[in-house]
N, C-alpha and C positions, 0 to 999 in steps of 0.2 A: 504494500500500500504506500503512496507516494504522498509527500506534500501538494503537488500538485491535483490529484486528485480530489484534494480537498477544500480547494480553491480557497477560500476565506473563511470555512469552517473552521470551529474550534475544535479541539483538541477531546474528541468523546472520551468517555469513560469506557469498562471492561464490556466486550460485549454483552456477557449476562447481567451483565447491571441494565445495560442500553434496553436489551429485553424485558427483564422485570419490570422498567418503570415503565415503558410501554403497556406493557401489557397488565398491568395496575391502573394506567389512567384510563385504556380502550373499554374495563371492567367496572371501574368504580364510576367514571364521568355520565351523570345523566342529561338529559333533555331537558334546558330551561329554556324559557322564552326571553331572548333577547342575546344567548350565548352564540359565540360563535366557533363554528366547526368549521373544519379546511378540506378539501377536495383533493386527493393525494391517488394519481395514476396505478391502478391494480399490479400491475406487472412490475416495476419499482419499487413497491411497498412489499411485495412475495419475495421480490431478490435480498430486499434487505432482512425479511425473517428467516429465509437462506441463511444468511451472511452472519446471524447473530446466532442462528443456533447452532452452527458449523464451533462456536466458541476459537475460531483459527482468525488472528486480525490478519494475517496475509494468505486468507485463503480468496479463491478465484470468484465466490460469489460476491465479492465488495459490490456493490451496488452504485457506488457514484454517486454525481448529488440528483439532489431528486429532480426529476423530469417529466415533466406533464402532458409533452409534445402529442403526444398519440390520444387527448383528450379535447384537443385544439381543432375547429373546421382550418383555422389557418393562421400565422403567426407571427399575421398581420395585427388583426383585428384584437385577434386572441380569443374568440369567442366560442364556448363549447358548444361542441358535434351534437346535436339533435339524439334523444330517446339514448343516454346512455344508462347505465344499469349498474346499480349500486351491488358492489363485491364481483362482479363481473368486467365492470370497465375500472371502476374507481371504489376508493376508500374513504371512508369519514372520519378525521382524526380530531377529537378534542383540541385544541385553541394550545393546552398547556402541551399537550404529544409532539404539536406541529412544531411551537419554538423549540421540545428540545431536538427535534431532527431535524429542522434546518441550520440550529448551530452545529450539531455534529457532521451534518455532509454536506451544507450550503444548497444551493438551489443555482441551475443553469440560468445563464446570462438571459435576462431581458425577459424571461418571465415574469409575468404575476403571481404570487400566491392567489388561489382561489378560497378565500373565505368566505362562507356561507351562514349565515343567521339562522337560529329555530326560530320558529314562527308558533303562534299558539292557537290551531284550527279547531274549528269545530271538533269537540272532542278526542282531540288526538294532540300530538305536539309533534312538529315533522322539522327535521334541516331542510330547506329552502335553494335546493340546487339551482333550479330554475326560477328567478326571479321573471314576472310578467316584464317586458319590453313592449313598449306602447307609442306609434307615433306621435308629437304632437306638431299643432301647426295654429295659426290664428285664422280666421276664418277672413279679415282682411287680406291674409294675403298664404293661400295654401300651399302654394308653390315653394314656400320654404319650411320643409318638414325637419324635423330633429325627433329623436328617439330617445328615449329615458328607460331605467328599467326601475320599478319599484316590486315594495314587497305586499303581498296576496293582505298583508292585515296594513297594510298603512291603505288609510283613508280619501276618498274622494277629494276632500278640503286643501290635502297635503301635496295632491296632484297638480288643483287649481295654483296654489302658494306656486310649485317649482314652474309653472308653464308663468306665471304673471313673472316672479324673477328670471326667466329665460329671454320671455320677448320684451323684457321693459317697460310692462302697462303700467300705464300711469297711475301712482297709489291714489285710492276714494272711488276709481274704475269700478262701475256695474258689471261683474263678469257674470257669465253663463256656460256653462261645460255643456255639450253634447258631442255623442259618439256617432263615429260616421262608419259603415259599415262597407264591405269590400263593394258590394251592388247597391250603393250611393243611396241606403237608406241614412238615415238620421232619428237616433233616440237622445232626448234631453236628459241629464243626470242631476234627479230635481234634488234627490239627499245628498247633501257634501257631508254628511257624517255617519257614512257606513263605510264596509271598505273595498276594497279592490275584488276582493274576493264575493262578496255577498251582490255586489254590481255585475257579477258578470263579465267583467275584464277577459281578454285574452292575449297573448303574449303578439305582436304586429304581425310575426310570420306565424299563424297556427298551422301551418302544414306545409310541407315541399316532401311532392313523396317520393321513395327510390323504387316505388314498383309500378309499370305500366298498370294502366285501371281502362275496366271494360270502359267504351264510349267517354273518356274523360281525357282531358290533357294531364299528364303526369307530374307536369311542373306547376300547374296553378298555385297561385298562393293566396291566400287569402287575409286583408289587412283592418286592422283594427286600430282608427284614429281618431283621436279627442279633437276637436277643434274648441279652442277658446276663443266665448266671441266678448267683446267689450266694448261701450257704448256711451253714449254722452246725453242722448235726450232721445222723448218717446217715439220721435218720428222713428228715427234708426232705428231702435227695438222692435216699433212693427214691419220696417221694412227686413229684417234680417228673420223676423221670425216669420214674414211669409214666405220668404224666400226658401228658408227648411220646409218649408209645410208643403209647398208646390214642389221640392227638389225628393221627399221623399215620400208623394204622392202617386208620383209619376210612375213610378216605381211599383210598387203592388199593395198599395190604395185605392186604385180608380175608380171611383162607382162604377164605369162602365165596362168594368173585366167581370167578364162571368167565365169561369172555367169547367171543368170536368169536376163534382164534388169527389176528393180522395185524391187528384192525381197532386199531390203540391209536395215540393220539395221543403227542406227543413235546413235550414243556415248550420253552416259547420263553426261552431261556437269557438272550437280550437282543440283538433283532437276529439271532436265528439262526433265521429262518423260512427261509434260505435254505438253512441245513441239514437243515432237517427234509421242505422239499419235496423234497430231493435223497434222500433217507435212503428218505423212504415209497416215493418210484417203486421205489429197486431193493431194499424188503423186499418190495415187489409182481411182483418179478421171477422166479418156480419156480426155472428150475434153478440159479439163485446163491443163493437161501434155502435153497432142499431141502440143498443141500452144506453151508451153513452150521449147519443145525438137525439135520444127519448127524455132524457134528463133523467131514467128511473132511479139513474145514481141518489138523487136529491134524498129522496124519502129512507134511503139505506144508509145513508154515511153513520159511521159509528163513532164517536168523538170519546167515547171513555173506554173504547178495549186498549188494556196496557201495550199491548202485542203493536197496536197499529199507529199511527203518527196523525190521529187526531182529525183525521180524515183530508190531512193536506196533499196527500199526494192523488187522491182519488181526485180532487177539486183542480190541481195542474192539471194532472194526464185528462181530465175533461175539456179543459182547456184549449189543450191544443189540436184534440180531434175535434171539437168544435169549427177550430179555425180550418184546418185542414181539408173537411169536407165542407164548408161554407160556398164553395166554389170562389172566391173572392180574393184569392190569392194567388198568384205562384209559388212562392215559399214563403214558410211561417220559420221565426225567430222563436227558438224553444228556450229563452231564457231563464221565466221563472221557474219552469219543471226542471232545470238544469242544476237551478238555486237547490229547490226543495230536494231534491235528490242526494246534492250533496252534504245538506243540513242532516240527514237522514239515516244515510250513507257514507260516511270521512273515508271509505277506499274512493270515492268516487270525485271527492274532493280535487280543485285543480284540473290543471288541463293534460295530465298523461294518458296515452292511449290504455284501455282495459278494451278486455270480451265481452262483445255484444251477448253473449250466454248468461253471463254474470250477472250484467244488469237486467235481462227479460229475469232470469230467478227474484233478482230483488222486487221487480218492481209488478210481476206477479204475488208474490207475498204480501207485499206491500199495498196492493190494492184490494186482494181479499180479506187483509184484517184491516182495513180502513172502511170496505165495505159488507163486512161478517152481519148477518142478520141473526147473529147469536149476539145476545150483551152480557149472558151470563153462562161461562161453562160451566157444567158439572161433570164431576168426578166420575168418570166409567172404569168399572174393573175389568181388565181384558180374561175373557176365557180361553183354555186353551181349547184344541178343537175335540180332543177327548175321543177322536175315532166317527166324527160326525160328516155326516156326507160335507164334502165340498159348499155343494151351494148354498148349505146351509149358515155355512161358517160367513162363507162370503157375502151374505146377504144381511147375518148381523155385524161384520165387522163394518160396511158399508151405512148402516144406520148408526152404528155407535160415531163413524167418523162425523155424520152429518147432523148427529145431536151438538157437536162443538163446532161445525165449521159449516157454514152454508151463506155463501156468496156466487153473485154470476161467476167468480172465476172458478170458484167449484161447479157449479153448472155447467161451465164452456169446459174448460180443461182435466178437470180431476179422474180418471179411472184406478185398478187397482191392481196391486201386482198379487201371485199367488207365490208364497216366499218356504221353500220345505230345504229343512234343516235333517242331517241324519249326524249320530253320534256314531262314530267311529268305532266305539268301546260295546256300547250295548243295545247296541241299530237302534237309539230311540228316536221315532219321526214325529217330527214338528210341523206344524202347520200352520202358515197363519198368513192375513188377506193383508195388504197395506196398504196407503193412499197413492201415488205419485201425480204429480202437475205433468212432467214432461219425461220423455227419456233418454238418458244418456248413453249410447250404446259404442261400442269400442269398434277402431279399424281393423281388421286381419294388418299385422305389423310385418314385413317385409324381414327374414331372417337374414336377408343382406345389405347389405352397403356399398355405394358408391362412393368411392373418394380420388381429389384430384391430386396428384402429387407431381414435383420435378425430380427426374432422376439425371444427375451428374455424371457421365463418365470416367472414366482415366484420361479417355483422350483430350488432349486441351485446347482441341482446334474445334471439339464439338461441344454445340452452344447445350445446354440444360434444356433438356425433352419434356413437353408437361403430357401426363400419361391419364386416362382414366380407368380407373382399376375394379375389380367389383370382388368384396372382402367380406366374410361374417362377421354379421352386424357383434357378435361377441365375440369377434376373433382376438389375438392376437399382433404384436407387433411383425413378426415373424410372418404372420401370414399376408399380412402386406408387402414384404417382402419377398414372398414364395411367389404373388399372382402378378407382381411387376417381374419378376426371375423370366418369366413365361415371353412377356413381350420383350425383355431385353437381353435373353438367353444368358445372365448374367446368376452365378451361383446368389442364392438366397443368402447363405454365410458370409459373401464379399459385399455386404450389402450396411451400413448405416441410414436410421431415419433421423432426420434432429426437425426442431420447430426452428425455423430461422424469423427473428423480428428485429426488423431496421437494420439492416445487414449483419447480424452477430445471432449465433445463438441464444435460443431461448430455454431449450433443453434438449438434450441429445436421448433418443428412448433405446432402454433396454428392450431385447427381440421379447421378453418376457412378457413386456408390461400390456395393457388391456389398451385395443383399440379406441374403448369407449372415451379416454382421457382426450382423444384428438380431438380437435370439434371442425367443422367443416369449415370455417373460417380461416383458420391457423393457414400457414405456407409452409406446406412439409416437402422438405427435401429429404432425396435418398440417394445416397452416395455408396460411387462403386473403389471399393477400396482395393490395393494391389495384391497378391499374392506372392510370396520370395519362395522358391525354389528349396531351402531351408528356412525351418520356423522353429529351429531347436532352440533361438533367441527370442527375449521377450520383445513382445512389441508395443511401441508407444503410438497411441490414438494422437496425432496431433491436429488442433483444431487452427483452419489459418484464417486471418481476416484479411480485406484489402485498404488498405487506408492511404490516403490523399493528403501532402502535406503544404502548409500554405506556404507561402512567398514570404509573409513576414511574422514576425515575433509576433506571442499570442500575450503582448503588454497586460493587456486589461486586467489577465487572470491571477495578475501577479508573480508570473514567472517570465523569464527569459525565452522561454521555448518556443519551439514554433508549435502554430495549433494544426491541428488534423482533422479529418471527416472520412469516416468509413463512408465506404461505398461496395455497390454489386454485391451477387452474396460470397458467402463464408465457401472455404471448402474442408474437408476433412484427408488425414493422408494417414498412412498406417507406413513406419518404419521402424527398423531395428535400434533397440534402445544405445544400438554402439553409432550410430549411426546421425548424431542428436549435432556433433558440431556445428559450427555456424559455416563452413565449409560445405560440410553436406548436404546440411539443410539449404545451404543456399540452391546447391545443384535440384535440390531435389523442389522445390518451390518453384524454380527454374525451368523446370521439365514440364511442369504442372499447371502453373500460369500460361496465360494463350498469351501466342509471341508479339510484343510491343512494339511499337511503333518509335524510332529513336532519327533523331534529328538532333545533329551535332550541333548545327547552325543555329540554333534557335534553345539554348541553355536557360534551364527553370523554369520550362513550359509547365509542366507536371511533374511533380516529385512523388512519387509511390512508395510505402511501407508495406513492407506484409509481414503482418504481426502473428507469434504465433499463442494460442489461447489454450490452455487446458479445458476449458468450456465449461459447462456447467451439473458437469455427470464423474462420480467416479471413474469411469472405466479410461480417460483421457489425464494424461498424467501432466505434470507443472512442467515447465521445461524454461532452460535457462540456457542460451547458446553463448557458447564464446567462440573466438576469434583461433585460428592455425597459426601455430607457432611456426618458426622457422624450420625447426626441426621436422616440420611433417607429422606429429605428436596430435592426437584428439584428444581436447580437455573433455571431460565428464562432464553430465550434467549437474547443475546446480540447482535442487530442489527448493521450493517456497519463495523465489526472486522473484524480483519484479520486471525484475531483464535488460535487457541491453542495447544497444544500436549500433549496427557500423554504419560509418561514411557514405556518402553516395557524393557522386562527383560528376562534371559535366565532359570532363577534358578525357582524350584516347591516350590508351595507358602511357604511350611512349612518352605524352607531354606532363603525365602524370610523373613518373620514374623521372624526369630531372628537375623538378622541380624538392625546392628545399623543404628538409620536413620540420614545418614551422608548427609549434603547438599554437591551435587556437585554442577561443574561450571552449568552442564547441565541443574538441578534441579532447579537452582538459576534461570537461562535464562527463564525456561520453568515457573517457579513460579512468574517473573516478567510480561511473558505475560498472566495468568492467572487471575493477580489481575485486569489488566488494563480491563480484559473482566469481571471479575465478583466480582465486589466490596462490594459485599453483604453483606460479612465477615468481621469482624475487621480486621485489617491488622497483627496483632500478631500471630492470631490463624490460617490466609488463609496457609500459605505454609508447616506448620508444617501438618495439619490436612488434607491437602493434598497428600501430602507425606506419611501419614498412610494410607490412603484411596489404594494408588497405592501399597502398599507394601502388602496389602490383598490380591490382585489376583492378576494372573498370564495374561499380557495380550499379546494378541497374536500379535496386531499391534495397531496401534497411531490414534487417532480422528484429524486431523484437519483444521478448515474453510477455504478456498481455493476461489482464485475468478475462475470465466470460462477455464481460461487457465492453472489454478494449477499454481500461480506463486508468490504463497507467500511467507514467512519467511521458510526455510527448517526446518525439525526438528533437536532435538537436544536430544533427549535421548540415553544413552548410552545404551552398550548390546540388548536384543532380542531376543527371542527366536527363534529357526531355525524354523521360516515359509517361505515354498514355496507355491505360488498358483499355481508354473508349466505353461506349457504353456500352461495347460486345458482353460483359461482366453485367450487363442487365438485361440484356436479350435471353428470349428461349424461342426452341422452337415446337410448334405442336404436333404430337404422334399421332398417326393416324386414331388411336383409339377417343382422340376428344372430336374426330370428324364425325364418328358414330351414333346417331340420335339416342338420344335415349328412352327405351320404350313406359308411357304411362301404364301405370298400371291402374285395372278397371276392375271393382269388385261390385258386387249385389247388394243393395239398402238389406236383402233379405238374409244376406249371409253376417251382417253389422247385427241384424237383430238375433242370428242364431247363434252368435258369440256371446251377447248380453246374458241369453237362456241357457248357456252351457255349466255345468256341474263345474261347482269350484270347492277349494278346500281353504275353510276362513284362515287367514294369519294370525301367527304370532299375536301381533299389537292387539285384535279383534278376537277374543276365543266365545264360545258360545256356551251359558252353564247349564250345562245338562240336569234337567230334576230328578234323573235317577241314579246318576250316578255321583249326585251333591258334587261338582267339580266341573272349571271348565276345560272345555274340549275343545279340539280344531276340527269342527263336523263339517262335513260336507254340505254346499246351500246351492240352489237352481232357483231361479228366480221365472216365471212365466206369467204370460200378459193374461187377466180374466176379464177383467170388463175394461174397454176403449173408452177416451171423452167423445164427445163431438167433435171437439178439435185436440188433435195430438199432434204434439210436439215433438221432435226428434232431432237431439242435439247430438251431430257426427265430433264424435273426440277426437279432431285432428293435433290436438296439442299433446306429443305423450312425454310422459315424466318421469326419470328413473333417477336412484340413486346418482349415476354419472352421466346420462345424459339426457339433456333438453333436443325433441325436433318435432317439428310439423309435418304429418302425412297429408303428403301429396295427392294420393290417390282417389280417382275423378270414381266416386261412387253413383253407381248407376242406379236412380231413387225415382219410381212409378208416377205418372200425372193424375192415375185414375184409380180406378177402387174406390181409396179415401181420395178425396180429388187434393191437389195439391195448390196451394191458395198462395201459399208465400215463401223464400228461402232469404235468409241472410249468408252474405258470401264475405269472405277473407282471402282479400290479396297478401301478398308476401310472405316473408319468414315470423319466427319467434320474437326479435326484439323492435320490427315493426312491422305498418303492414296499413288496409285501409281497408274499410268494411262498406258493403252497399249490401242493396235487398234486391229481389224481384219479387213484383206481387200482381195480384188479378184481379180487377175493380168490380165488386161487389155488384154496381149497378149497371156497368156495360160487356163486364167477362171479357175487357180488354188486359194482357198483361204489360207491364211495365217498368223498366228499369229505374229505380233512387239509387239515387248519389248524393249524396246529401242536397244542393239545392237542385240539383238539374233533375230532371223527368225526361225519358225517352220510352219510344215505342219498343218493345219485346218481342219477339218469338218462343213460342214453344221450346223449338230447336235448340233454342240460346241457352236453357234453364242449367240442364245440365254439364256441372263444370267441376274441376279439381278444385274450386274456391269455395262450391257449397258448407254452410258453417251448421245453418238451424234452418230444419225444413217445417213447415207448418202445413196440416192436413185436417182439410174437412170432410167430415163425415156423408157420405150424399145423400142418406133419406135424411137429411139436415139442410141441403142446400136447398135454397131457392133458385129461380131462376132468375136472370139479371131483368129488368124493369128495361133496360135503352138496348138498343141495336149495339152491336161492337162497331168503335172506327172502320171508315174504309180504309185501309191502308195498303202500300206494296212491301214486298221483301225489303225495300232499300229502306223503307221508311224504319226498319227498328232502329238506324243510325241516327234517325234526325232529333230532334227535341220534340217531344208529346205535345199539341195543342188541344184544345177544345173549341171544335166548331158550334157549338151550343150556344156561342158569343156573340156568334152572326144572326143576323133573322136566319128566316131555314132556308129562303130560296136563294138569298147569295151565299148559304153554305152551298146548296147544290150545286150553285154553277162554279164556285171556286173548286171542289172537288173533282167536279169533271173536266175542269180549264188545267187542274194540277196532277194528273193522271193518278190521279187514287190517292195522292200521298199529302199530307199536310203537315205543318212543323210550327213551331213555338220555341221561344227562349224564354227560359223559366226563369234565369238572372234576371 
């Protein structure tokens, strides 16, 4: 470990000290409101609990100073990456943890610490990673926007204070706040003393997505902006507030918009696609609408079961299916049901994306005990079924649930599961009937895996191959490397995997270790390592970086050296531990690297290091090169160093060799960290005879020992020859096997539900107590459907969860239109840590379907429904349905791209002739 490494840090204490107090403050420090917590890079924070429990100060996991880089969109702004994930991306370190780790290993140039505030939420108390960012601008003049970020509990009042000290309003100024929405609505923010949070705020950019969306542009974004208006006398007041009135009139106000009632889009609040594709299935759903738009809600609300929330959420979610089918809009603003949910709700708090699953759960709950036409439960003893027919049982457990619970959403949704338990020990069968709203049913899970990796050769003229591989999903390291063996006829044994990040090791895997630790994310390289002819000698794993060294001294960091930047990735080399000099090594680096580019003419172009690292794995030993003595003599390695450097030079050898051997400062530095490695030599004759040594040849770049992270002492040799390795050292090229599509896989909604009913054996955590044999058991339970709702629900588990791995199934389930007819589905775009939710659904009153996206509406096809994005399908019952009251749209095939209209706006006969003038097809913008 180097002074330099430590830049301006002080001086830590032992590392189990460093640890303890650590991990005493991450333990004892609670959540107050008002403290502040710091934002500390996941992968930086793992090397340094590496590095402390290793209890070795010069072992190869030192961590460096801390580095936030990979938590950065960019490092300009400094602004963090969108939807990161706490203990997955980053760490939260108490205020008192953070100062002592950045005195002990300082912090990279020209960062920020990211400090973050608790905040004190609706029943909860949360660190504040994402503070709301809010444009602001004056309404005289909008053209000049600025951006502010405040926090979810500071108040409307404290917004107006920063926008008047921003633009300079004159103090005694009549101000007025309203928010102006991306589709140039305008809502006034009459309370200046509530807060950011209870308003509805959302952060300027609530969305920029990374994943194509059916019929949507990808990139949309959507902005949220205060304008402050301020005035001097009445005329202006009324002139600026007719001017909102007509400006967000225009818009989806108009008395004269009559739409289709149901087809209306719902404003993306910020991040709330998940509500809105949960909202559209069941405004698509008849007989929960029909009651809603009946008002029978009115006479049922239940304001004193403890269970329910006073009947506030029944009175929102009426609210906005009101507005919805009203025909009077194109898109409705679901703010206050946003409010109340999250007042209700604290997961749902803020603007982070969650599962449209989660919240149809809540907000089913939630609307049945808000609207329970029970106000008093009583106590039922359950029986057991004692050897009683079936339907028997079924028909009282089915009365007993409805003596407690009887609302329309028990009406519409509730059927019953038949649940039989067997004891293992003394076959004794259990029986018994139970309620469920919806069903959760499991995908057939895929026993393989696809994974994409580069595999490296020996040859150094060939670029890094990226391969696609197909591996069990439980396999093995080894077996990844057995199924690449295959495409690159390369023994499985000559093979290393490592995780490469920002050109250096992240960890090197044993063949041993479980597939499951990789995540599909990661950059895994696989390298082919050489075999010697004799292996009677131990071999040393050595790990090489490439590193780029600047033109001038790196002043700032308070050393003399020059600074460096890895670049392209790492490679790995297997040699004979005799074999380690810097001699050797240099040959053999030499052989291995793809060949440079050298230009005499042009001295200091590129100066190149290749550092070598023991990495981050035992099986990769420390290495410490020295220099060839005269004699032709190989020093040994020098374990636990920090290592060494030789010279690089610009001039050919001959002008090298007459020239005087003058000690520089360079020389001097580099000659002191030589002896400390290789004390072999008398101390008179080491730097002299080293110095002739380097003035013999001409070398093209610098040997030196490096731990995992390349964060040792920089080098210090002056001049260089102009080596570039180009950006060849980032280049790969693609195997045929990533030209191979790859096939979806297509299962039965029926074989999802034969999964759910299959015979299972309860775990450990869950045992079942047997009455006969006083003790619990791990009995066997089969779960089977007996009575259906009207409307059933079927929630596809495409999120699956395991001890070590998180992923999303893919797999485009093929789920029936008819039987139970199919009324509505919620779909999810992209992966696990984001992604974008929309619905299809089918208008109650014209049996047209139709694509939400949150505000937009578009026409649908059948054809279209079924997709690998289906999340929640919704099914009604058909001796339940009615038949739709209007005609379906005329529409053509082309039309399910365009934006949904409603000719019912027109009289009827210029609907007819504009329908016939537009060959079948009609369009709207629902913006």
């Amino acid at each position: 470990m180097t002074a330099n490494s430590r830049c301006s840090a002080a001086e830590p204490p032992g590392l189990e000290s460093q640890r303890r107090e650590i991990e005493s403050l991450l333990r004892e420090c609670e959540l107050r409101a008002g403290d502040s917590w710091y934002v500390v890079e996941r992968r930086w924070y793992e090397q340094w609990k590496e590095f402390v429990e290793t209890g070795d100060q010069n072992s190869s996991s030192f961590p460096g100073q801390i580095d936030n880089t990979e938590l950065f969109e960019d490092l300009d702004s400094y602004h963090l990456k969108e939807r990161l994930v706490e203990n997955e991306d980053f760490m939260l370190v108490p205020a008192e943890a953070w100062h002592k780790l950045l005195a002990w290993y300082g912090m990279v140039d020209g960062q920020p610490p990211l400090e973050r505030k608790v905040v004190d939420l609706p029943s909860t108390l949360k660190v504040e990673v994402y503070p709301i960012e809010i444009f602001l601008c004056l309404h005289s003049n909008m053209e000049n926007v600025i951006n502010a970020q405040f926090s979810r509990v500071d108040n409307i009042q404290s917004i107006q204070r920063a926008m008047c000290e921003a633009f300079s309003v004159p103090p005694g100024s009549e101000c007025r706040l309203w928010m102006k929405s991306s589709d140039s609505s305008c809502e006034r923010l009459r309370n200046v003393h509530i807060s950011v949070l209870d308003a509805c705020l959302s952060s300027g950019m609530v969305r920029t997505d990374s994943v194509p969306r059916h019929n949507h542009n990808a990139g949309e974004e959507s902005k949220i902006c205060l304008l402050l208006l301020f005035y001097l006398n009445c005329s202006e007041i009324s002139r600026i507030q007719s001017d909102l009135f007509v400006r967000r009139n225009s818009v989806e106000e108009q008395d004269s918009y009559r739409g289709q009632p149901g087809v209306c889009g719902l404003t993306n609040l910020g991040n709330t696609c998940f509500m809105n594709s949960a909202l559209q299935c069941l405004s698509n759903t008849p007989p929960l609408t029909e009651y809603f738009l009946l008002s029978s809600y009115l006479e049922e609300l239940n304001f004193t079961n403890p269970l329910g929330m006073k009947g506030e959420i029944a009175e929102a979610y009426a609210d906005v299916i009101k507005q919805m089918w009203s025909g009077r809009h194109y898109s409705v603003v679901p703010r206050v049901f946003k409010t109340k949910v999250g007042h209700f709700a604290s997961q749902f708090l803020g603007y982070q994306q969650h599962d449209s699953q989660e919240l149809l759960s809540f907000l089913l709950d939630g609307l049945h005990e808000d609207l329970n036409r029970v106000k008093n439960k009583e106590y039922i003893e359950l029986r057991d079924a004692a050897g009683r027919p079936d339907q028997e049982v079924a028909e009282e457990a089915w009365r007993n649930h409805r003596r407690r619970n009887d609302s329309v959403i028990v009406d519409t949704f509730h059927g019953l599961f038949k649940s039989t338990l067997v004891c293992p020990e003394c076959r004794k069968v259990s029986v018994t009937f139970d309620p469920f709203c919806y069903l959760s049913v499991p995908l057939p899970v895929s026993k393989e895996r696809i994974m994409e990796v580069f595999f490296v050769s020996l040859d150094p003229y060939a670029k890094p191959a990226q391969h696609r591989v197909v591996v069990p999903k439980a396999g093995k390291v080894f077996d990844l490397c057995s199924a690449l063996s295959e495409m690159t006829s390369v023994p499985p044994t000559q093979m290393v995997v490592a995780d490469v990040f920002n050109h250096r090791f992240y960890k090197i895997y044993n063949s041993d270790e479980s597939l499951s630790c990789i995540l599909d994310r990661d950059d895994i390289f696989v390298y082919e390592l050489s075999v010697l002819e004799e292996q009677q000698e131990e071999q040393v794993l050595l790990a090489l970086y490439l590193r780029e060294r600047s033109h001038y001294r790196d002043y700032g960091s308070g050393s003399s050296s020059y600074g460096t930047t890895l670049f392209g990735h790492p490679l790995l080399l297997s040699t004979p531990r005799s074999s380690c000099s810097r001699e050797a090594l240099y040959n053999l680096f030499l052989q291995r690297l793809p060949q440079p580019n050298i230009n005499h003419t042009q001295p200091l172009l590129d100066h190149g290091d290749a550092e070598t690292s023991n990495g981050s794995q035992n099986q990769t030993e420390p290495l410490c090169s020295a220099g060839s003595t005269d004699s032709g003599e190989n020093e040994s390695p020098c374990a636990n160093s920090t290592g060494t450097a030789a010279d690089t030079g610009s001039e050919p050898p001959a002008e090298r060799l007459q020239q005087p051997c003058e000690t520089t400062e360079e020389e001097k530095e580099e000659d002191k960290q030589e002896e400390a490695c290789s004390p072999s030599l008398p101390a008179n004759e080491q730097p002299a005879r080293r110095r002739a040594c380097r003035k013999r040849r001409k070398s093209l770049f610098t040997i030196q020992a490096v731990n995992s992270n390349g964060t040792t002492e920089r080098g210090t040799g002056e001049g260089g020859s102009a080596v570039s390795f180009g950006c060849e050292c980032e280049c790969y090229v693609k195997h045929a096997s990533m030209e191979v599509p790859q096939q979806q896989t297509t299962v039965q909604l029926q074989e999802c539900i034969e999964l759910f009913t299959t015979v299972e054996t309860l775990e450990e955590e869950n045992p079942w107590y047997c009455p006969v044999c006083k003790k619990h058991q791990l009995a066997t339970k089969k779960l089977d459907l007996w009575s259906l709702p009207e409307v059933l629900i079927i929630h596809l588990k495409r999120f699956s969860y395991t001890k070590f791995t998180r992923e999303k199934l893919d797999s485009i389930v093929d789920f029936p239109l008819s039987c139970y007819d199919l009324i509505a589905v919620s779909n999810h775009y992209g992966g696990l840590r984001d992604g974008h939710y929309t619905s299809y659904a089918c208008n109650k009153d014209n049996g047209q379907w139709y694509y939400f996206d949150d505000s937009k509406v578009t026409y649908a096809r059948e054809d279209q429904i079924v997709t690998n994005a289906a999340y929640v399908l919704f099914y009604h019952r058909q001796d339940k349905i009615r038949k739709p009251t209007l005609p379906a749209p005329s529409t053509s095939p082309a039309s399910s791209t365009q934006p949904a209209n409603d000719i019912t706006s027109c009289k009827e006969e210029d609907a007819e002739q504009g329908a016939a003038a537009a060959a079948s097809y009609v369009t709207m913008e629902t913006d």
